[in-house]
C-alpha positions in Angstrom: -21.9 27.8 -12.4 -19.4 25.0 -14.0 -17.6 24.4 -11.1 -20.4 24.1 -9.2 -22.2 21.7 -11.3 -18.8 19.6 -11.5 -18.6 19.7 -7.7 -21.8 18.5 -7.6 -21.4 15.0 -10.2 -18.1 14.6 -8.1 -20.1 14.9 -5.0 -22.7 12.6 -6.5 -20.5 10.2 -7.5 -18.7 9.8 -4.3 -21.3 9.1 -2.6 -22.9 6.5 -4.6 -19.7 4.5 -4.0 -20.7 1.4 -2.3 -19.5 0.4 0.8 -18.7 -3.2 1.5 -17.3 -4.1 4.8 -16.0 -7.2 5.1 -17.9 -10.2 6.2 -16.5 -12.8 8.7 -16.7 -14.0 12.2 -13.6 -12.5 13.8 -10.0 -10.0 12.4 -8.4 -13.6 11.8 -10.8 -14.0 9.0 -11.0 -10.6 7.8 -7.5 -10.5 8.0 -7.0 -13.7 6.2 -9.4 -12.6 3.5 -7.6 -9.0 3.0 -3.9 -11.7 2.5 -5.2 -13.7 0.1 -6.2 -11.5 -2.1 -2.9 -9.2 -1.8 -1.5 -12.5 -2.4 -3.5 -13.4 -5.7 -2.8 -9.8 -6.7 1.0 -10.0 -6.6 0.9 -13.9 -7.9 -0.3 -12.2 -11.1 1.3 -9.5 -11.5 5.0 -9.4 -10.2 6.0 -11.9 -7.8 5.1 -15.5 -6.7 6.2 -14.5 -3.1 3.5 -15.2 -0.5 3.0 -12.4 2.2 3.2 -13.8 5.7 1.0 -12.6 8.1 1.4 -11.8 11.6 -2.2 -11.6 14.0 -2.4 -9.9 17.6 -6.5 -9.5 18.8 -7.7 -7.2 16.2 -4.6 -6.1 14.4 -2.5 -7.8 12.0 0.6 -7.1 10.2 1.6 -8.3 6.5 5.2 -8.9 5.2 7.3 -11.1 2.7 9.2 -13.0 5.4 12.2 -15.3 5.3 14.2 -17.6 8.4 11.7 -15.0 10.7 12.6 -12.1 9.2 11.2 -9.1 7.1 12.6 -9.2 3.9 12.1 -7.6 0.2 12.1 -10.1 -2.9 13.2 -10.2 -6.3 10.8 -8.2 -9.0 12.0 -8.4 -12.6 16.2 -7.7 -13.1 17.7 -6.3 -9.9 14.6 -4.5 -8.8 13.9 -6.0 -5.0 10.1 -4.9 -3.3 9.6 -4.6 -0.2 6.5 -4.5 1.9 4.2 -4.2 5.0 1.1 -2.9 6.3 -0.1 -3.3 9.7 -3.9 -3.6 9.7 -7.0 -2.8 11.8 -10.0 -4.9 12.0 -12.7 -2.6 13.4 -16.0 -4.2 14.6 -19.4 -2.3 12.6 -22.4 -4.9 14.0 -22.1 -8.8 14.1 -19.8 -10.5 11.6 -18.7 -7.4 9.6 -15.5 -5.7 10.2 -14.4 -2.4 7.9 -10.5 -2.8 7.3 -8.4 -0.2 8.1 -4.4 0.8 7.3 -2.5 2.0 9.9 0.6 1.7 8.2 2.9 0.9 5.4 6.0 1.1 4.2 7.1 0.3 0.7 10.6 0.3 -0.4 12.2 -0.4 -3.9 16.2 -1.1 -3.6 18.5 -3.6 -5.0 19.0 -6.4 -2.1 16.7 -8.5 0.1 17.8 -7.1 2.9 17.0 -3.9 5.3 20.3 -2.4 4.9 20.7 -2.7 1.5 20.5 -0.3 -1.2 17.1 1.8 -2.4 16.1 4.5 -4.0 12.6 5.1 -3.5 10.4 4.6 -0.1 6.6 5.6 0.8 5.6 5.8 3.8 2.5 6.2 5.8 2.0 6.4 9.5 -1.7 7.1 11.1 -1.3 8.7 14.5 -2.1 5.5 16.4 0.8 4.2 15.0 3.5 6.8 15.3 2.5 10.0 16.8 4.8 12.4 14.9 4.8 16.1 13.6 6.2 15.3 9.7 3.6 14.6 7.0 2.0 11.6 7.8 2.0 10.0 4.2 5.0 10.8 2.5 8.3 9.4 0.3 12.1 9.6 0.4 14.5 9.3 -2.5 18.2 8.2 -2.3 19.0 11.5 -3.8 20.0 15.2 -2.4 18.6 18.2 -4.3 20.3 21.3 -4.8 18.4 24.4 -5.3 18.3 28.0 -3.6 22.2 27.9 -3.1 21.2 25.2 -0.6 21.5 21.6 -0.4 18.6 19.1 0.5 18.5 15.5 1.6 15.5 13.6 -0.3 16.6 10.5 1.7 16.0 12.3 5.3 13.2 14.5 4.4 9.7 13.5 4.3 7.8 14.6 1.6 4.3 14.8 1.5 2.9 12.5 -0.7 -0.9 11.5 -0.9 -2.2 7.7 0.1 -0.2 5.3 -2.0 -1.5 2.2 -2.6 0.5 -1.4 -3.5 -1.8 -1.5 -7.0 0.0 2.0 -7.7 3.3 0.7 -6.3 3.0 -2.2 -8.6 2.1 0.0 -11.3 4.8 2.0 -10.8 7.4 -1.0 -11.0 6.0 -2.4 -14.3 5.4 0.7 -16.1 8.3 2.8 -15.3 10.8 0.4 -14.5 10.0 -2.3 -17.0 9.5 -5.1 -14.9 7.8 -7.9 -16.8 4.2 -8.4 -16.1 2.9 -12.2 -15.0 -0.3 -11.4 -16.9 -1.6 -9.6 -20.0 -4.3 -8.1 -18.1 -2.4 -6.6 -15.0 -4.1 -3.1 -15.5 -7.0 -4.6 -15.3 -6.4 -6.3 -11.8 -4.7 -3.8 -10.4 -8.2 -1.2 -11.0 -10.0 -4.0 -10.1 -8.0 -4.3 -7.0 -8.4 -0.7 -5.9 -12.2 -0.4 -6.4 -12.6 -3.6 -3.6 -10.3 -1.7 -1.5 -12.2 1.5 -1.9 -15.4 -0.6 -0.9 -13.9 -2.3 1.9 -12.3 0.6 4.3 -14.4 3.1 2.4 -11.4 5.3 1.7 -11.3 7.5 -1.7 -8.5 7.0 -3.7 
C-alpha cells in the first residue's frame, strides 16, 4: 500500500511537468536559442568561453572552438572542459520545434587539446548517431581496476552511466574539484537550468 501510493505522487508528479517546446520559425533559431543560454549558463558559472555552433538543415552541433578546431578550455587551476552535443530540431506543428540530444561527449583533462591528458569522460550516443552494442550513456576513467584476480581498463570500458547533463557536469567540477564559481548563486542556475531543459525535450532527469 506505501509503495503504491508513492508510485502514484511520483506518477502524478511526472506528469504534471510541463512541456514547453521551443518556439521559433526554423532549427537555426531554436538552435540559436538552446546556445545562448548554454552560453549564459557557463558565463556564470565557470567559464567566459563562448560555444561555437555548427548548423546543417535541422541538426546542429555545439563546441568550444579555436583556429577551426574542437578544443577544451581552461576551468579554475589546471582543470581543462571539454564539450559537445550534436542536436536535433524536430518539427511538432508550425513554429515549435522539441529539442532533442543525440550526443555528447564531456571530458575533463589537463590540456586544451584532444590528445592530451583526462581523467574522466561521459559519453552518450542515441542510435542515430552511432549504432553500437555497448551502453549507450556511459563514462571512462583514466584508471584500471583490479579485482577478482583480474585486471580492468576503466579507460576502454564503457560503463553504464545514466543521462548526464552539463548542469551536473558543472556541478561536478565546482563542488568536487573546487573550481571557483563566477556567481554566488550557481546552484541556483544550474536547477534552474535543468528544469527548462526538462520542459524543452520533455526528458526526466
Amino acid at each position: 500500500m506505501w509503495l503504491e501510493s508513492r508510485l502514484d505522487r511520483t506518477d502524478r508528479s511526472f506528469c504534471s511537468v510541463e512541456i514547453t517546446p521551443l518556439h521559433g520559425t526554423s532549427p537555426e533559431e531554436i538552435f540559436g536559442t538552446f546556445r545562448n543560454h548554454l552560453n549564459d549558463l557557463l558565463h556564470h558559472t565557470i567559464t567566459e568561453a563562448p560555444l561555437v555552433q555548427l548548423i546543417t538543415a535541422d541538426r546542429a552541433s555545439l563546441e568550444f572552438r579555436q583556429g577551426g578546431d574542437s578544443v577544451a578550455v581552461k576551468v579554475g587551476r589546471g582543470y581543462y572542459l571539454f564539450l559537445s552535443q550534436t542536436l536535433e530540431a524536430k518539427k511538432i506543428k508550425a513554429k515549435e520545434y522539441r529539442l532533442r540530444t543525440l550526443a555528447y561527449a564531456y571530458r575533463i583533462g589537463f590540456g586544451p587539446r584532444r590528445e592530451d591528458e583526462w581523467f574522466v569522460r561521459w559519453e552518450y550516443n542515441s542510435r542515430e548517431h552511432i549504432d553500437a552494442l555497448h551502453p549507450r550513456h556511459h563514462c571512462h576513467l583514466a584508471a584500471a581496476a583490479h579485482c577478482g584476480g583480474k585486471e580492468f581498463s576503466l579507460e576502454k570500458l564503457h560503463i553504464a552511466s545514466g543521462w548526464v547533463t552539463i548542469e551536473e557536469v558543472i556541478r561536478f567540477l565546482i563542488y568536487e574539484l573546487k573550481v571557483r564559481p563566477k556567481s554566488a548563486d550557481w546552484d541556483a542556475r544550474l536547477q534552474a537550468s535543468e528544469e527548462l531543459f526538462r520542459k524543452w525535450t520533455a526528458r526526466s532527469l
